[in-house]
C-alpha positions in Angstrom: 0.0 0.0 0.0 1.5 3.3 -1.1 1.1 6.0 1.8 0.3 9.4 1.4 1.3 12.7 3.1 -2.2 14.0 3.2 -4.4 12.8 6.4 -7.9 13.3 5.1 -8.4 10.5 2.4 -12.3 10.8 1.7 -13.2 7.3 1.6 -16.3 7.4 -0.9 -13.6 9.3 -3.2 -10.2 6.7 -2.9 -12.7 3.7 -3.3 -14.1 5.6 -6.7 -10.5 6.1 -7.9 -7.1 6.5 -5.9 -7.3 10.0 -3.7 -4.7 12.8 -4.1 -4.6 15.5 -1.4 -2.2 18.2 -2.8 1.2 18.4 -5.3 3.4 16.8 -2.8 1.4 13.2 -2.9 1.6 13.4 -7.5 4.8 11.5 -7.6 2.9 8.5 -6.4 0.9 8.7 -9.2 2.0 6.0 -11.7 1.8 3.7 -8.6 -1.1 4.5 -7.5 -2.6 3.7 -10.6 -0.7 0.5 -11.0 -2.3 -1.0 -8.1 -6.1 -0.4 -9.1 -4.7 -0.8 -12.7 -6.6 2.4 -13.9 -6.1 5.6 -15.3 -7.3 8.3 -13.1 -6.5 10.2 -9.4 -8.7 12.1 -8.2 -8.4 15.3 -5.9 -10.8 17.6 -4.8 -7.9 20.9 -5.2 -8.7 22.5 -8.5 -6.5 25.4 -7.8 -4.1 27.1 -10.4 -0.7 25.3 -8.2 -2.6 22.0 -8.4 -3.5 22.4 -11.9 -0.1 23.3 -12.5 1.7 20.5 -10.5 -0.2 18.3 -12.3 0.8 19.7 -15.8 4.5 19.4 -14.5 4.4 16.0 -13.5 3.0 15.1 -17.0 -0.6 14.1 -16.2 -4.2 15.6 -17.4 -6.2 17.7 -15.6 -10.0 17.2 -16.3 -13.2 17.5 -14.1 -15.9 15.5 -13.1 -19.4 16.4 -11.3 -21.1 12.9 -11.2 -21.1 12.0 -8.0 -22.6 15.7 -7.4 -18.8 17.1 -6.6 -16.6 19.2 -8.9 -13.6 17.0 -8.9 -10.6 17.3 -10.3 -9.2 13.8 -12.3 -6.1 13.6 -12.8 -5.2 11.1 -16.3 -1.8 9.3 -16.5 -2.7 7.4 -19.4 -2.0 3.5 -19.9 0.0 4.6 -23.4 -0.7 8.6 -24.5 0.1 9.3 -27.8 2.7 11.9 -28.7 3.6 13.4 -32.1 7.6 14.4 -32.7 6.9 18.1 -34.5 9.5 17.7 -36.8 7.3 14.7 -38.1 4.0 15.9 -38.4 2.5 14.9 -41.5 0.6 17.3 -43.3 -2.0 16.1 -46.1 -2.4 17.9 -49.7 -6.0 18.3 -49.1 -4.8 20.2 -45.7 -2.3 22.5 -47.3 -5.3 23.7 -49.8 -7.5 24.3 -47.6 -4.7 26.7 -45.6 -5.0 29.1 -48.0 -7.8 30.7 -46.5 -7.1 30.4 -42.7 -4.6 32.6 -40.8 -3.3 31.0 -37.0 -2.4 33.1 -34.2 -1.3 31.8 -30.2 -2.4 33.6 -26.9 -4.6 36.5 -28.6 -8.1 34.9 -27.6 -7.4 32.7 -24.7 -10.5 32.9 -22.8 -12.8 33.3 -25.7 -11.1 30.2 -27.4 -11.8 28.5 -23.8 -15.5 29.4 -24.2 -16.2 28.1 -27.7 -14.6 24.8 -26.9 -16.9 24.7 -23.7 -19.8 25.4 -25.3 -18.8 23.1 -28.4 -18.5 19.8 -26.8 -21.5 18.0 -24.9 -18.9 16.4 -22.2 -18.0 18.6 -19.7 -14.8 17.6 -18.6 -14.0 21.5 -18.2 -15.5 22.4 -15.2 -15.8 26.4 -15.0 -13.4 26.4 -11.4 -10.6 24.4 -14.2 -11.6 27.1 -16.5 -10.6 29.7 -13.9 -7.4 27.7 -13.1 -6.4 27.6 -16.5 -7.2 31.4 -17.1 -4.5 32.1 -14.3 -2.0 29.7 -15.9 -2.7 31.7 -18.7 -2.1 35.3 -17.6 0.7 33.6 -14.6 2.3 30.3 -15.9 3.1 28.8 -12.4 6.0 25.9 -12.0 6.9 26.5 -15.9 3.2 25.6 -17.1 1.5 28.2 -19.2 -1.9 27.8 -20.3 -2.1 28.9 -24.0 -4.9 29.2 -26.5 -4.1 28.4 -30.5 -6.5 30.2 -32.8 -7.5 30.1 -36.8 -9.4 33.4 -38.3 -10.9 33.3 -41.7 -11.0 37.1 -42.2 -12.2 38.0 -38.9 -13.9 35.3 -37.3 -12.2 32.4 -35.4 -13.1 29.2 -36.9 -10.9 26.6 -35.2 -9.1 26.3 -32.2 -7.7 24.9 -29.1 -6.4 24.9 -25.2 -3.3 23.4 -24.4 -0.1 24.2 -22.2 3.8 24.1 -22.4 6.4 23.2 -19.7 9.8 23.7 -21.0 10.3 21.8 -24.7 6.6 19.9 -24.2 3.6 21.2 -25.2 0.1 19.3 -24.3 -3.0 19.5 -26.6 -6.1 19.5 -24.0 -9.4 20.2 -26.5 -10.1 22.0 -29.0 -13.4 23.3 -31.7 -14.2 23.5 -35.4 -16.6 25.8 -37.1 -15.4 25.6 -40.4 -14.7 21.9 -41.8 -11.2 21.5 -42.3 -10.1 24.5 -40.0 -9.5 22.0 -37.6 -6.8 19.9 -39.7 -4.8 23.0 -40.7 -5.3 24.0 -36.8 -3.1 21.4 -36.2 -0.9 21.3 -38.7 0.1 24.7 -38.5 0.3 24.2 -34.8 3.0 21.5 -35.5 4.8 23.3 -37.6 5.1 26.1 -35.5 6.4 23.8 -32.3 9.0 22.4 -34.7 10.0 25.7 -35.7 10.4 27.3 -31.9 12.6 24.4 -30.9 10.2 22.0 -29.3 10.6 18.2 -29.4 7.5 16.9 -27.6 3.7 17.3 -28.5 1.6 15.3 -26.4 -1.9 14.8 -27.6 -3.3 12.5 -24.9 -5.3 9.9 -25.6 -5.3 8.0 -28.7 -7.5 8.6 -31.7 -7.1 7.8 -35.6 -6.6 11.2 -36.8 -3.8 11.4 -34.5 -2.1 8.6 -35.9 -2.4 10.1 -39.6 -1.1 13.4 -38.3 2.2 11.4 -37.2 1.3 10.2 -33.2 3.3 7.1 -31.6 1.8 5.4 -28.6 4.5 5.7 -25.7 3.5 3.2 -22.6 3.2 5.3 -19.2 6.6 5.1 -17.4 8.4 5.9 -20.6 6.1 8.8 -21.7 6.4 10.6 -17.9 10.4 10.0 -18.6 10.3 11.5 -22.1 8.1 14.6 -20.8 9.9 15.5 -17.6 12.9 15.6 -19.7 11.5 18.1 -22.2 9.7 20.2 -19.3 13.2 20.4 -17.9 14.9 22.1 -20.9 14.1 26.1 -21.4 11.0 26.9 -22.8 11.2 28.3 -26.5 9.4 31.0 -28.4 6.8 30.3 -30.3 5.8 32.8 -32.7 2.5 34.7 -32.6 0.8 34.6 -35.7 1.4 33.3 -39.6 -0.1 32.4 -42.1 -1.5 28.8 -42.7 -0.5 28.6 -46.2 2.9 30.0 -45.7 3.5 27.4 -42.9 2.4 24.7 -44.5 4.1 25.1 -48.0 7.6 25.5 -47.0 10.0 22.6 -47.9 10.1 20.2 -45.2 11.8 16.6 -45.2 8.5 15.6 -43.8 6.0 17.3 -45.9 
């Protein structure tokens, strides 16, 4: 039995899933979930340090309000898929469509947040881990800044999506689509523009087929938490603003 520093283990909470009390009990994660052979933590902190801690250690943060609370889950997945940036493949029927898109980071964060709320049924983002990203956003804490991703055709913002970066990692939380096919060149610009800046990790959670396509490898728990602590302990790069799609996408790339 692993112990924990925290005293007050809810009992109705640790049977549902394994119970977290603050940052100092997250390195016991991965065993944690080992012994109920699951997925998830749960804690019932869903401040911006916890969020944050949890970023760090290379977990999810997501919420949960079925058993009436607004919990905070914390995902280690069984194998998360990750994409190397200088591998992203980009499709010909996404570097048409580019043409009429332009992609900017951090220039719409909370009303990026808002359009992926109200996009998707699930609600996994609780509005206190809306708050806690908005202060990652406008305070990255423990290296972990919140930051928003956003397409415009002409003026209006068709695509988009939340994610963070610790050092040379960036995580991809959820995104939104208005427009078909904004969403692809979302995130092949995206990749593009991580490769560009210098970063070497682009985690995109769970996995799913259009994931693969785009260039995602399923890494097994243990070694993915390796692989991201090690980016998230290099310097964090620039990444640029704003570009456009086409322009990113049609440049001569050994991966294109």
């Amino acid at each position: 039995m692993v112990m924990r520093s925290n005293a007050f283990q809810p009992a109705a909470l640790d049977r549902l899933f394994p119970y977290v009390g603050g940052p100092e009990d997250l390195a016991l994660v991965p065993t944690l979930l080992d012994e109920r052979g699951g997925e998830f933590c749960v804690t019932l902190r869903h401040d911006p340090r916890m969020v944050a801690a949890v970023c760090r250690h290379g977990y999810m943060p997501m919420s949960e309000d079925a058993t009436g609370l607004d919990l905070l889950l914390i995902k280690s997945h069984r194998a998360r898929c990750v994409v190397d940036p200088a591998c992203v493949h980009v499709s010909k029927s996404t570097r048409r469509r580019a043409r009429r898109f332009e992609i900017r980071i951090d220039s719409a964060f909370t009303v990026c947040l808002d359009r992926i709320v109200a996009h998707h049924s699930e609600r996994w983002l609780s509005r206190r881990l809306c708050v806690a990203l908005e202060a990652l956003h406008r305070v990255p804490m423990d290296g972990v800044a919140a930051r928003s991703v956003e397409v415009y055709e002409g003026g209006d913002l068709v695509a988009g999506e939340i994610g963070y970066s610790c050092g040379r990692a960036y995580t991809s939380l959820s995104g939104f689509y208005a427009v078909s096919g904004a969403g692809s060149v979302q995130l092949a610009c995206l990749g593009r523009m991580l490769e560009r800046a210098g970063f070497v990790l682009w985690d995109l959670g769970m996995e799913i087929d259009y994931k693969i396509r785009l260039g995602g490898r399923l890494v097994e728990r243990r070694r993915f938490l390796s692989e991201y602590r090690a980016a998230c302990n290099a310097s964090t790069p620039f990444l640029q603003s704003s570009g456009r799609c086409d322009e990113l996408l049609y440049r001569q790339s050994s991966t294109g």
